[in-house]
C-alpha atoms as an extended CHARMM CRD file, in Angstrom:
* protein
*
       266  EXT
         1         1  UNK       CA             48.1310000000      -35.6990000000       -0.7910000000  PROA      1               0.0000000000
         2         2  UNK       CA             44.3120000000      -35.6080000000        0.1670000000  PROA      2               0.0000000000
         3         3  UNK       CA             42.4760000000      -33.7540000000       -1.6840000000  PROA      3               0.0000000000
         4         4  UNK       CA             40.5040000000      -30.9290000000        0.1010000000  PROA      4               0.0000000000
         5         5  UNK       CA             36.6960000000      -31.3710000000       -0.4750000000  PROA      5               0.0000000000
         6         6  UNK       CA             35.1820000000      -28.6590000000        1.8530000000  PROA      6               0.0000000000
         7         7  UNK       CA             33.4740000000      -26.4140000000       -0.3220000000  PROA      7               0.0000000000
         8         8  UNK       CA             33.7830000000      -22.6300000000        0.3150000000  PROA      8               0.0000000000
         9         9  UNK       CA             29.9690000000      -21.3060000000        1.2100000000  PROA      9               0.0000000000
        10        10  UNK       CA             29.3390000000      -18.0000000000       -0.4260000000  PROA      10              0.0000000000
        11        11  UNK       CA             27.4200000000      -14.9300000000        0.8390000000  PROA      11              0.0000000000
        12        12  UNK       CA             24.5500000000      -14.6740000000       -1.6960000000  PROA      12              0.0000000000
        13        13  UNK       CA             23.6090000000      -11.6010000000        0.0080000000  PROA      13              0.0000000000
        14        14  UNK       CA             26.6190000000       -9.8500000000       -0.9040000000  PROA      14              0.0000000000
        15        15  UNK       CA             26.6000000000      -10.5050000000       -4.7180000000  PROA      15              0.0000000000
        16        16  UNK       CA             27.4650000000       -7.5600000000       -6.3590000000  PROA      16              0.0000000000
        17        17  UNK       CA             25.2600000000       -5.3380000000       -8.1840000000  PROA      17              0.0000000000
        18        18  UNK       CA             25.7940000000       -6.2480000000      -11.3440000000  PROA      18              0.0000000000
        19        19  UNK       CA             25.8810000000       -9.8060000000      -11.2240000000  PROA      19              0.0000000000
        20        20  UNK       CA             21.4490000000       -8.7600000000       -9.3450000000  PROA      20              0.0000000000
        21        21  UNK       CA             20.8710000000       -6.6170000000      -12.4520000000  PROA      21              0.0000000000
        22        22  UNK       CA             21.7040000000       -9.3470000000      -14.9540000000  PROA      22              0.0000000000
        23        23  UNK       CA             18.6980000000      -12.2640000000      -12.9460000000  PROA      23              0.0000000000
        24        24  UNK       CA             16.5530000000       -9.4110000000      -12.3610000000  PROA      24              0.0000000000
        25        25  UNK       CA             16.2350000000       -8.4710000000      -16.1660000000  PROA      25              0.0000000000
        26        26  UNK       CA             15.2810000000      -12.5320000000      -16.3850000000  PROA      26              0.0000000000
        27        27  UNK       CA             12.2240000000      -11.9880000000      -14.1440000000  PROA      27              0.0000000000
        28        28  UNK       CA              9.0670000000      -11.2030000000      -16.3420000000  PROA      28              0.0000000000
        29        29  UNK       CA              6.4010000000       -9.7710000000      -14.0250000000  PROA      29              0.0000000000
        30        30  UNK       CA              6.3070000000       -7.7770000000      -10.6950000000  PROA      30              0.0000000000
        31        31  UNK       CA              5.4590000000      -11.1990000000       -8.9740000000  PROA      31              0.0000000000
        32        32  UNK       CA              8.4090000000      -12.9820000000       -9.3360000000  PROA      32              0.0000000000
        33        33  UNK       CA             10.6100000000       -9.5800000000       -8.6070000000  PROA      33              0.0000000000
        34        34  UNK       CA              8.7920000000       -9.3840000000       -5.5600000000  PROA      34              0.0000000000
        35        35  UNK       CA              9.5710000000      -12.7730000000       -4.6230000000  PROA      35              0.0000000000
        36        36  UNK       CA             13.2560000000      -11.9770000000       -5.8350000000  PROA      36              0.0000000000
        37        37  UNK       CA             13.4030000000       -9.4230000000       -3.4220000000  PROA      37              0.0000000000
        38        38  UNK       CA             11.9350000000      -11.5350000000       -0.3730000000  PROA      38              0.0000000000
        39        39  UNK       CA             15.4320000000      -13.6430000000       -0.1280000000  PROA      39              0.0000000000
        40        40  UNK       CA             16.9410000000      -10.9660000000        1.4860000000  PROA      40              0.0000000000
        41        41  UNK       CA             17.6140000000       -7.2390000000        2.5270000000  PROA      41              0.0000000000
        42        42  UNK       CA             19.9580000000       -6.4720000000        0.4820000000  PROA      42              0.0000000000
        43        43  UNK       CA             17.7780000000       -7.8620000000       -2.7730000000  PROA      43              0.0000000000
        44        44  UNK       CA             15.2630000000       -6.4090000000       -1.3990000000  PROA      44              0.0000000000
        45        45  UNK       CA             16.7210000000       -3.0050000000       -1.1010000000  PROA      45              0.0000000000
        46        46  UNK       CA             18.1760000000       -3.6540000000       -4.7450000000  PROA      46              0.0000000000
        47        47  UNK       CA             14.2090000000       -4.2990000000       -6.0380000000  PROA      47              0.0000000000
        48        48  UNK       CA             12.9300000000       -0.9660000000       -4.4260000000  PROA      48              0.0000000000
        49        49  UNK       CA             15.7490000000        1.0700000000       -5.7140000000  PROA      49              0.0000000000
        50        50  UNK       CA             14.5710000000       -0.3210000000       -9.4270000000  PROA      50              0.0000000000
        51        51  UNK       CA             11.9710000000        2.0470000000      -10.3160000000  PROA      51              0.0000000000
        52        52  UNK       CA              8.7050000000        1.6730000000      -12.8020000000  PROA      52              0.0000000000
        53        53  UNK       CA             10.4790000000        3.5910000000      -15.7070000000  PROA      53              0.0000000000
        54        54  UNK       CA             13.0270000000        2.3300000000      -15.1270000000  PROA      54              0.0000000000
        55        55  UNK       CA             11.6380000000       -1.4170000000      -15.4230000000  PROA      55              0.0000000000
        56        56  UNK       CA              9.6380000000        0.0530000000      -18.6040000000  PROA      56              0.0000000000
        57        57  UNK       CA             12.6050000000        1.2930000000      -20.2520000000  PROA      57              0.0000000000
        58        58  UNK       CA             14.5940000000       -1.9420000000      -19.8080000000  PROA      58              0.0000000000
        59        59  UNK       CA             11.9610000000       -4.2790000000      -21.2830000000  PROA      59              0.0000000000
        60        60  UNK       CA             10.5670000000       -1.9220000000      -23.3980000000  PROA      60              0.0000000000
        61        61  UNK       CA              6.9210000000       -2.7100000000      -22.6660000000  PROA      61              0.0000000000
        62        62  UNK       CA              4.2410000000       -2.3940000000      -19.9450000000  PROA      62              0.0000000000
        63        63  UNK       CA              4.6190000000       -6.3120000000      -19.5240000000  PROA      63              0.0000000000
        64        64  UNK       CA              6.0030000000       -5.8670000000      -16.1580000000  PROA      64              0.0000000000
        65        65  UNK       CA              3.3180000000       -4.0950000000      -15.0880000000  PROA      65              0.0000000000
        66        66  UNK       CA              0.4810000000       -5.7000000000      -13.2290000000  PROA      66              0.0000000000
        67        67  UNK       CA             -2.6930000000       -5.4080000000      -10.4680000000  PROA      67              0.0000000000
        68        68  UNK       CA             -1.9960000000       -5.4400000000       -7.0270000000  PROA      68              0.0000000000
        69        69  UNK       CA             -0.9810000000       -8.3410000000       -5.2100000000  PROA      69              0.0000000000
        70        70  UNK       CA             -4.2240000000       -9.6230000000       -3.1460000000  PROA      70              0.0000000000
        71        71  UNK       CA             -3.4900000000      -10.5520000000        0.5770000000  PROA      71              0.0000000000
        72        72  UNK       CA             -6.0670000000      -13.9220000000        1.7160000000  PROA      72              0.0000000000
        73        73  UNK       CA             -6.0750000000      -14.4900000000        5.5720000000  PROA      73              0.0000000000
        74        74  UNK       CA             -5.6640000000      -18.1950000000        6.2500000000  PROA      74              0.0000000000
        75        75  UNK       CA             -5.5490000000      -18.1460000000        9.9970000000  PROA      75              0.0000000000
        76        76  UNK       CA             -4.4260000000      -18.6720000000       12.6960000000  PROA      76              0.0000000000
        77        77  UNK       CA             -0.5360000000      -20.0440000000       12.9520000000  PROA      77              0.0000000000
        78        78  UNK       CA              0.3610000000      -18.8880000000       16.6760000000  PROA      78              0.0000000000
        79        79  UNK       CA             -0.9710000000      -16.9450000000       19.6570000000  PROA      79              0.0000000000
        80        80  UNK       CA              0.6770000000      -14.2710000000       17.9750000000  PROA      80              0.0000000000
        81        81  UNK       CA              0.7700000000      -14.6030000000       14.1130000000  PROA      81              0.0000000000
        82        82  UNK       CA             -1.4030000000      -15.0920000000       11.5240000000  PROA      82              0.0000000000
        83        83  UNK       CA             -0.9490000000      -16.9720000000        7.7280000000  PROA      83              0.0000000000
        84        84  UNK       CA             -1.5790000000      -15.2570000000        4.4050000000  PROA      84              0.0000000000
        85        85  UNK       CA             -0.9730000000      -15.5400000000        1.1680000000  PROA      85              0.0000000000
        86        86  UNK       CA             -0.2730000000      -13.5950000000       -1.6400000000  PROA      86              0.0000000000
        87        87  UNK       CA             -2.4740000000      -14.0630000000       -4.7980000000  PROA      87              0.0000000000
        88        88  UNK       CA             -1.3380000000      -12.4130000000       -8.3850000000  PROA      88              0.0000000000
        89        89  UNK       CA             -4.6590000000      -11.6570000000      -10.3560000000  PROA      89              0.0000000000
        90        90  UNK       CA             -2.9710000000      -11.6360000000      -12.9610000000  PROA      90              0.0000000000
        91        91  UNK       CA             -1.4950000000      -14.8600000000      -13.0950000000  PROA      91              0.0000000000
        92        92  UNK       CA             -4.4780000000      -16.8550000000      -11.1390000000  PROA      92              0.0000000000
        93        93  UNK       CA             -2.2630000000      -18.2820000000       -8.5720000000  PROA      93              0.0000000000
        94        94  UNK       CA             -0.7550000000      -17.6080000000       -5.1740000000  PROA      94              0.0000000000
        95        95  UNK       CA              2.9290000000      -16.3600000000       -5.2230000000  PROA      95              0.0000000000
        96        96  UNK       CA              4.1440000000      -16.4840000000       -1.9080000000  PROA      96              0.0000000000
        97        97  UNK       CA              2.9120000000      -17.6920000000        1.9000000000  PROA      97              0.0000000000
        98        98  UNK       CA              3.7140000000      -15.1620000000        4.6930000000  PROA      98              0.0000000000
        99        99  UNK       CA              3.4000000000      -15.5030000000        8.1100000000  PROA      99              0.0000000000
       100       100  UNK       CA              2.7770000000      -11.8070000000        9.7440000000  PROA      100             0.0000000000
       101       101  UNK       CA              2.5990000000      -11.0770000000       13.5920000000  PROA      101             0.0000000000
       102       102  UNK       CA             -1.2790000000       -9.9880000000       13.7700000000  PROA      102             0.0000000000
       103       103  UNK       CA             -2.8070000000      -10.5730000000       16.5590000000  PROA      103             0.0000000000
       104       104  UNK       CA             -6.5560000000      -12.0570000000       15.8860000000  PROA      104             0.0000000000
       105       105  UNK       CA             -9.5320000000      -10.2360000000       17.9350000000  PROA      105             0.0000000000
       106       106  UNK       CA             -6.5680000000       -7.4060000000       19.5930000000  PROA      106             0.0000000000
       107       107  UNK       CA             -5.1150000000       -6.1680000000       15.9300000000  PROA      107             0.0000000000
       108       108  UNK       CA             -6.7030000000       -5.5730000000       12.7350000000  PROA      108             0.0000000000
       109       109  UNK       CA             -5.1860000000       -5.0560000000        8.8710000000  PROA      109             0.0000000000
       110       110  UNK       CA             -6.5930000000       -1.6120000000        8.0760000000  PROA      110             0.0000000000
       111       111  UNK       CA             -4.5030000000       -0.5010000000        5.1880000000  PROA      111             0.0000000000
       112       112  UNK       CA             -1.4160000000       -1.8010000000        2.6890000000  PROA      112             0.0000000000
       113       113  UNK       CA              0.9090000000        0.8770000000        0.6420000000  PROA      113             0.0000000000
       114       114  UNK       CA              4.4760000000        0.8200000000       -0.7090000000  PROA      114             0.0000000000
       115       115  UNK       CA              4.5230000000       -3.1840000000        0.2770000000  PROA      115             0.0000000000
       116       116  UNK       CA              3.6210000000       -2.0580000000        4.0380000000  PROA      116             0.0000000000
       117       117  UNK       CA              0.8890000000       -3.2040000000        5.9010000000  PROA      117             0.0000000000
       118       118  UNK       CA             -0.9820000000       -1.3600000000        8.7890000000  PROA      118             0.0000000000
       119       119  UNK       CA             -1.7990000000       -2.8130000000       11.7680000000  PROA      119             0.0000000000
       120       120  UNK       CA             -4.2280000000       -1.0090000000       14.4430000000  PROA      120             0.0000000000
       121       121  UNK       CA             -5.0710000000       -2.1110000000       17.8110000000  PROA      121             0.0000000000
       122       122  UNK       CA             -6.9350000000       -0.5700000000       20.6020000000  PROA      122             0.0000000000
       123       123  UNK       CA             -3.7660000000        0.9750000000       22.1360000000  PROA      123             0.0000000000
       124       124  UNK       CA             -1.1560000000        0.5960000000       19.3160000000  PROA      124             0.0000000000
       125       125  UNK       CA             -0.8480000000        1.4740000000       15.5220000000  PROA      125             0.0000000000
       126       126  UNK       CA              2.3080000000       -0.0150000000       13.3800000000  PROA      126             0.0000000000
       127       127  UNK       CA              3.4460000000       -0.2880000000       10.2510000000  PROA      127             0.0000000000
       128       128  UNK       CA              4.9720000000       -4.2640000000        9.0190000000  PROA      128             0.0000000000
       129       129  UNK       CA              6.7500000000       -4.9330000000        6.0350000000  PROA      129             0.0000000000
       130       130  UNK       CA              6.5000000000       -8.8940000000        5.5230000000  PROA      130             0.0000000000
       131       131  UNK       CA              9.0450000000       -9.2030000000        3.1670000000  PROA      131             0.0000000000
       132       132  UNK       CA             11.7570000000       -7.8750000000        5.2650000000  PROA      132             0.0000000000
       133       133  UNK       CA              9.8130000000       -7.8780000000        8.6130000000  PROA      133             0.0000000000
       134       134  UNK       CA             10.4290000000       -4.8060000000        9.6030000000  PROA      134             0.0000000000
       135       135  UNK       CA              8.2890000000       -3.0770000000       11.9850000000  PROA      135             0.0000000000
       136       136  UNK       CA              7.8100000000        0.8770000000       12.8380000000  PROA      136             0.0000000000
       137       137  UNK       CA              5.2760000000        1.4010000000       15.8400000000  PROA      137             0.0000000000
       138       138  UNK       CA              3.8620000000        4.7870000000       15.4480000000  PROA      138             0.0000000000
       139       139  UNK       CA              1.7700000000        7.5130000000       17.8350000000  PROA      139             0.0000000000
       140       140  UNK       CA             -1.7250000000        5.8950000000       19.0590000000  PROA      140             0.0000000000
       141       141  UNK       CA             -4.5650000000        6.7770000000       16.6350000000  PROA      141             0.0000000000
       142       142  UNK       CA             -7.5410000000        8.3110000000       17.8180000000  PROA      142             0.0000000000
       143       143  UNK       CA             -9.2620000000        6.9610000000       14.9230000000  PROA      143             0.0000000000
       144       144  UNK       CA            -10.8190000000        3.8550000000       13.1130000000  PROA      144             0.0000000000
       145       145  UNK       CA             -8.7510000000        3.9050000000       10.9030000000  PROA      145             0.0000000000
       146       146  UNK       CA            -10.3720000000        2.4680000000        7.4100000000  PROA      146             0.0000000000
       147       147  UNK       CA             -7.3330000000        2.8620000000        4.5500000000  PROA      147             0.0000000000
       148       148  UNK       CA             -3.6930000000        3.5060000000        5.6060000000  PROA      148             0.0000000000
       149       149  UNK       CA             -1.2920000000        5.5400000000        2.5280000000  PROA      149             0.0000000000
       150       150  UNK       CA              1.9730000000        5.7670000000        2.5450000000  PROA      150             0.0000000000
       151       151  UNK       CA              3.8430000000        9.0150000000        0.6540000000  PROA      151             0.0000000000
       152       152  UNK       CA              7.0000000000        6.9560000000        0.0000000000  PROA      152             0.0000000000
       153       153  UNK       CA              8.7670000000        3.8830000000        0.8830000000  PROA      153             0.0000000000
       154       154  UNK       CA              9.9260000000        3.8120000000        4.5390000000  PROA      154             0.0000000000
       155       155  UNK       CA             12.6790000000        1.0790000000        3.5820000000  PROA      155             0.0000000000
       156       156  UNK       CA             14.4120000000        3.1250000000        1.0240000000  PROA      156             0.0000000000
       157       157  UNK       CA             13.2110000000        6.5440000000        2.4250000000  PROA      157             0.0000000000
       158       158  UNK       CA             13.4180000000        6.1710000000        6.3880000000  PROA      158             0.0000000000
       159       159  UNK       CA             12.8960000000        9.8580000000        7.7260000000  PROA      159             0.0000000000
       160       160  UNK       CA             11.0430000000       11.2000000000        4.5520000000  PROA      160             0.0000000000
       161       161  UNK       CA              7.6500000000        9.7590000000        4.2410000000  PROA      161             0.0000000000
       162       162  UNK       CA              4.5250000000       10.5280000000        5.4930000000  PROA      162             0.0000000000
       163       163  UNK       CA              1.3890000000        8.6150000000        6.7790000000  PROA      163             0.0000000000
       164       164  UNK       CA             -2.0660000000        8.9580000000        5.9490000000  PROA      164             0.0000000000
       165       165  UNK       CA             -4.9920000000        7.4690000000        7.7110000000  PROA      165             0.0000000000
       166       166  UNK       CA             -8.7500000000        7.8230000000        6.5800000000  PROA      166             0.0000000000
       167       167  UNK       CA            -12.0720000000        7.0850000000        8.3480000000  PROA      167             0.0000000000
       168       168  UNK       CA            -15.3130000000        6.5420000000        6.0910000000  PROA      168             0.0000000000
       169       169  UNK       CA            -17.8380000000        6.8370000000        9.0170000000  PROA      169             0.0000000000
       170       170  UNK       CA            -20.3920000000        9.1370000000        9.4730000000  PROA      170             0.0000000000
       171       171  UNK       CA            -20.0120000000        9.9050000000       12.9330000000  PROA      171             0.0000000000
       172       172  UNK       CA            -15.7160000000       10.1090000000       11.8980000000  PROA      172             0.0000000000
       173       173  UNK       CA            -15.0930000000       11.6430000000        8.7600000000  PROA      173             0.0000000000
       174       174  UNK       CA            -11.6890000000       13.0800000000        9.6810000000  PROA      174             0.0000000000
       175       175  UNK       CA             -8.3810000000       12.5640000000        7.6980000000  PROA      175             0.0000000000
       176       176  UNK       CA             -4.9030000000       12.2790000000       10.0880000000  PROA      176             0.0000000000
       177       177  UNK       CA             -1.7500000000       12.7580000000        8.6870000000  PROA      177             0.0000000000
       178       178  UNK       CA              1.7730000000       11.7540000000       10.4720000000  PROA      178             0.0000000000
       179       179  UNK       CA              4.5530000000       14.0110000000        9.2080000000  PROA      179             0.0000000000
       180       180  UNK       CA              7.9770000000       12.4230000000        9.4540000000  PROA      180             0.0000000000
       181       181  UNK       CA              9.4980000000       12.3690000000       12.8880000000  PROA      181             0.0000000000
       182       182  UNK       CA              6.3360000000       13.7840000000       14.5560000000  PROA      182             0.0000000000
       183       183  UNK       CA              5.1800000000       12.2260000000       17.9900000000  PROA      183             0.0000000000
       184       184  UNK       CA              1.2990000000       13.1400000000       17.2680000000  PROA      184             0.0000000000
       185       185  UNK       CA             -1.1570000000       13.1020000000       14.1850000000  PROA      185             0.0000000000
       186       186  UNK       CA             -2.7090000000       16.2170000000       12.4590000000  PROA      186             0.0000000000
       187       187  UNK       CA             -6.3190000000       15.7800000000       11.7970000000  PROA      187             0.0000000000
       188       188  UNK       CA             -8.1320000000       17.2830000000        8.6780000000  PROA      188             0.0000000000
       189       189  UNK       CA            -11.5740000000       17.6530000000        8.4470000000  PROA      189             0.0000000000
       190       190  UNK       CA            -13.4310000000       18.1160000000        4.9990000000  PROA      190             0.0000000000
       191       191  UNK       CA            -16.6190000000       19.5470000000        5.7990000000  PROA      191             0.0000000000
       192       192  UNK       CA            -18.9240000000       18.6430000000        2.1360000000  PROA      192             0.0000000000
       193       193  UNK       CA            -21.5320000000       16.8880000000        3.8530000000  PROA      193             0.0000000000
       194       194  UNK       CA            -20.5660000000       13.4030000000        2.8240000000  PROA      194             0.0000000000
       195       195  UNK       CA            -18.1450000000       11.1070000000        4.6390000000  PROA      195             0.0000000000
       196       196  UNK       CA            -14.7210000000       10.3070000000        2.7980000000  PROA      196             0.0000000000
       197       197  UNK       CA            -14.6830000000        7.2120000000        0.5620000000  PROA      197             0.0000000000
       198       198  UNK       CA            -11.1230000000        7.0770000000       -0.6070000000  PROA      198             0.0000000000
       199       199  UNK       CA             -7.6390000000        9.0510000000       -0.7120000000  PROA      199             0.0000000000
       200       200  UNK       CA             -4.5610000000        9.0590000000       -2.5190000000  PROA      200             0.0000000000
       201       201  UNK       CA             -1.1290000000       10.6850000000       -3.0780000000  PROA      201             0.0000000000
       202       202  UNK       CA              0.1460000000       12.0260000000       -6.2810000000  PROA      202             0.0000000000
       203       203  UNK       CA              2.1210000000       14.6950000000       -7.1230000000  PROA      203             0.0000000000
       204       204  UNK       CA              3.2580000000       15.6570000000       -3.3650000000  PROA      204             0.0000000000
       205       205  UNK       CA             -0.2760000000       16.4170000000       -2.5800000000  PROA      205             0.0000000000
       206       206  UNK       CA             -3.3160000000       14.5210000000       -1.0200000000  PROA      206             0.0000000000
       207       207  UNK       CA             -6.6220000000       13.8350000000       -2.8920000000  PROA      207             0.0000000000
       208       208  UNK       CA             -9.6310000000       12.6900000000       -1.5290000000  PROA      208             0.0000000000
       209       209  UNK       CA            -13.2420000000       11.7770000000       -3.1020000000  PROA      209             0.0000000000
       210       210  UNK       CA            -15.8390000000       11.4720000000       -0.7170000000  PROA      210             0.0000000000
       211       211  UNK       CA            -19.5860000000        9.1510000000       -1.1990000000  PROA      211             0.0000000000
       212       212  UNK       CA            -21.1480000000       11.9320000000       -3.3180000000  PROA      212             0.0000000000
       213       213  UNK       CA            -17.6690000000       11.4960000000       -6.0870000000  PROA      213             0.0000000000
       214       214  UNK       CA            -16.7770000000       14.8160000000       -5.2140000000  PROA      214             0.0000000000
       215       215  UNK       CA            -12.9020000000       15.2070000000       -5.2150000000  PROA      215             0.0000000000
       216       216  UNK       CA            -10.4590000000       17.5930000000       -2.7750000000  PROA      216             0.0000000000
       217       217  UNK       CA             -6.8270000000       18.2600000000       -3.4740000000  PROA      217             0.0000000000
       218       218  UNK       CA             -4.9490000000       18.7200000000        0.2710000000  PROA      218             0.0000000000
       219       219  UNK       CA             -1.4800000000       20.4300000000        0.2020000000  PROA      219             0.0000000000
       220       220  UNK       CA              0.0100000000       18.0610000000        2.8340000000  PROA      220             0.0000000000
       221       221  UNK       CA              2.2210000000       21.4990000000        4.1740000000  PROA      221             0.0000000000
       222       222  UNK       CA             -0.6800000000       23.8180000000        5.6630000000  PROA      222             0.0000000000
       223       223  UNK       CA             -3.6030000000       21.1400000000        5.6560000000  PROA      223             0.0000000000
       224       224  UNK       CA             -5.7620000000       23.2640000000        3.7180000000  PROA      224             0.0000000000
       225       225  UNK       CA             -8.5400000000       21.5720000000        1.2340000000  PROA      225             0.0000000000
       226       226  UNK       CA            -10.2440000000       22.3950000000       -1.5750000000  PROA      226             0.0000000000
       227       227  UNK       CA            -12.0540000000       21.3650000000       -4.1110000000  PROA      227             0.0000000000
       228       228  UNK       CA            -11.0660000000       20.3820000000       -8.0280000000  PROA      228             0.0000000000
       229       229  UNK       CA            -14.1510000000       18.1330000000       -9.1440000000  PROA      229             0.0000000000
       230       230  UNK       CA            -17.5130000000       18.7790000000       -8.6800000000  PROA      230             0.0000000000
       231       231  UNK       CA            -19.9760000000       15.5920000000       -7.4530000000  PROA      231             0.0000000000
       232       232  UNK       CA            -21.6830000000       12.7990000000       -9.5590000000  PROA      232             0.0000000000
       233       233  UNK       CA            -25.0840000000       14.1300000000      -11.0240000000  PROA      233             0.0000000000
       234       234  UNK       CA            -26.2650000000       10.4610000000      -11.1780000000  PROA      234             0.0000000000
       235       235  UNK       CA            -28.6000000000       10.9710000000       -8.1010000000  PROA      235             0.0000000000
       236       236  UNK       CA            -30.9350000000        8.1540000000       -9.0840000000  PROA      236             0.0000000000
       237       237  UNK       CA            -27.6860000000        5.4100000000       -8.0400000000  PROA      237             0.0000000000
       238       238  UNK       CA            -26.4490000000        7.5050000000       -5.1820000000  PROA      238             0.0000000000
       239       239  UNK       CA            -27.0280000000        4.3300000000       -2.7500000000  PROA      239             0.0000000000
       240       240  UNK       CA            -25.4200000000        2.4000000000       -5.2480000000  PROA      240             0.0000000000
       241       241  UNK       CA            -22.3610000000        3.5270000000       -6.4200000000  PROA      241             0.0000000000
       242       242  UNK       CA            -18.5640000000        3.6820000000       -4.9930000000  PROA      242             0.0000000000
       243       243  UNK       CA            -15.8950000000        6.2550000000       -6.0370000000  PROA      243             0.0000000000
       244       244  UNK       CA            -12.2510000000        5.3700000000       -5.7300000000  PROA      244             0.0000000000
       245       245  UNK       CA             -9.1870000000        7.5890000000       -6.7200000000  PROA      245             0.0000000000
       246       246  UNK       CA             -6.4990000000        5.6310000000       -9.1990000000  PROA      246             0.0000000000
       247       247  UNK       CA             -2.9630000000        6.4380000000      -10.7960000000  PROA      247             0.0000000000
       248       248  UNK       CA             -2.8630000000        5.0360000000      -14.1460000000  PROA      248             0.0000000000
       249       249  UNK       CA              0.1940000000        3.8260000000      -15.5560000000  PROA      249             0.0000000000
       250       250  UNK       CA              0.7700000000        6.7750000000      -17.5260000000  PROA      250             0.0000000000
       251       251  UNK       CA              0.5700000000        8.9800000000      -14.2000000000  PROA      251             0.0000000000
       252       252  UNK       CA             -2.7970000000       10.0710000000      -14.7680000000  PROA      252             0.0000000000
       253       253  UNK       CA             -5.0610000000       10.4890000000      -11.6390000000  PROA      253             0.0000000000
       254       254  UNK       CA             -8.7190000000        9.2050000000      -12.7820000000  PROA      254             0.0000000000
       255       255  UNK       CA            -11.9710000000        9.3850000000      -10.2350000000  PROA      255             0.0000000000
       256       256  UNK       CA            -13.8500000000        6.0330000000      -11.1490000000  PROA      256             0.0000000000
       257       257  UNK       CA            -17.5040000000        5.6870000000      -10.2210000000  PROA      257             0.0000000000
       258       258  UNK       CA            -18.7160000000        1.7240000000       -9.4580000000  PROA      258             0.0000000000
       259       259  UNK       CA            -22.4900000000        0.8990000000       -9.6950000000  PROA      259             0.0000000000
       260       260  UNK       CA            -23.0090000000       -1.7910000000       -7.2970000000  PROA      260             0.0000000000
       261       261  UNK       CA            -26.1050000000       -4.0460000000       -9.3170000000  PROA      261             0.0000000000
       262       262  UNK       CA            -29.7300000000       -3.3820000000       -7.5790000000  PROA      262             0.0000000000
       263       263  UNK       CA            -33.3420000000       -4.0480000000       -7.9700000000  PROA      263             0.0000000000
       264       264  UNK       CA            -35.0600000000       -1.4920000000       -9.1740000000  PROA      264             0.0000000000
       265       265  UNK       CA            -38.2710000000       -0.5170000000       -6.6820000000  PROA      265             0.0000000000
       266       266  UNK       CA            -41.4910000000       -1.6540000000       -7.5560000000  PROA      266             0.0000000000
């Protein structure tokens, strides 16, 4: 009797859960777990269900974590899409090429959070995710839009999370907010005299620093503002200097001041 030869082809994307959590413990950094999680949707959704402490506990270290993932443009591909590539800081190399449906001179990349990227054109704003290419077009912006936040993961968290959008112009200095299943934006203005330089979420709450390091806490219920940290006293660098808003590790929300190098006036 013949022997049958045709091999049986199996579903990777159905492995079970437990058979995942025994490779993913095998994957040292946050680059090659997000690269574990780009096969498919179902890894993918097993990734973004594995939380930070939970990561820490299993390795028992920081090890796993890492900076952010640093997205270079490489062009053109189509009429309609655009190469990139991811580049890990941390290890000095790129990790993955992507191929994401921006538009060049229509669309612009004005924002990244919770793997998500924002895309705004002149009549359309959308979130991508270019692991799982998922797309979620969202209400026209009335605003340049200049950072994009994202309160939680809209892959794992599809009708809870909220959208931020931020404008650091002078003649703009508005905040917009999209609560879930809304059709329109709510605009906050913070009126301190200096345009917004940076905002954040942590804690279920909005913070914002604007160009003078002063820094706002925004309850993301009413809209209301006010403010928890008073503004740099370094005049003398005031054209010089950058203030960004960053979680630490430990959860600890830090305002960190940049001095941009300058010649001193003769």
């Amino acid at each position: 009797m013949a022997m049958d030869t045709k091999l049986k082809l199996r579903d990777w994307a159905r492995v079970s859960d437990l058979i995942l959590d025994m490779i993913f413990q095998k994957w040292p950094s946050l680059s090659d777990c997000l690269c574990f999680g780009a096969v498919c949707k179902p890894w993918f959704f097993f990734v973004s269900n594995n939380n930070y402490d939970a990561l820490r506990q299993r390795n028992g270290s920081s090890s796993v974590e890492e900076l952010p993932l640093l997205m270079i443009f490489k062009g053109r591909a189509s009429a309609s899409t655009t190469n990139t590539s991811l580049y890990s800081v941390t290890r000095g190399k790129i990790v993955m090429d992507l191929e994401i449906p921006l538009i060049y001179g229509t669309q612009r990349c004005c924002g990244s959070s919770h793997g998500w990227l924002a895309f705004q054109g002149d009549f359309s704003f959308a979130l991508y995710n270019p692991f799982t290419r998922e797309k979620i077009d969202l209400p026209r912006l009335e605003l340049r839009a200049t950072k994009v936040i994202l309160s939680k993961n809209p892959s794992t968290n599809p009708n809870d999370y909220e959208v931020m959008a931020m404008s650091w112009y002078w003649d703009d200095n508005r905040l917009a907010i999209l609560k879930p299943g809304s059709s329109y934006w709510k605009f906050v203005c913070i009126l301190s005299g200096s345009p917004t330089r940076d905002v954040i979420y942590y804690y279920e709450r909005y913070y914002a620093v604007d160009y003078a390091g002063t820094v706002f806490s925004i309850d993301n219920t009413t809209f209301k503002y006010k403010k928890i940290a008073p503004p740099s006293i370094d005049y003398e660098c005031s054209d010089f200097r950058e203030f960004y808003l960053v979680k630490t590790t430990t959860n600890e929300l830090l305002r960190v001041q940049i001095l941009r190098p300058h010649d001193k006036p003769t």
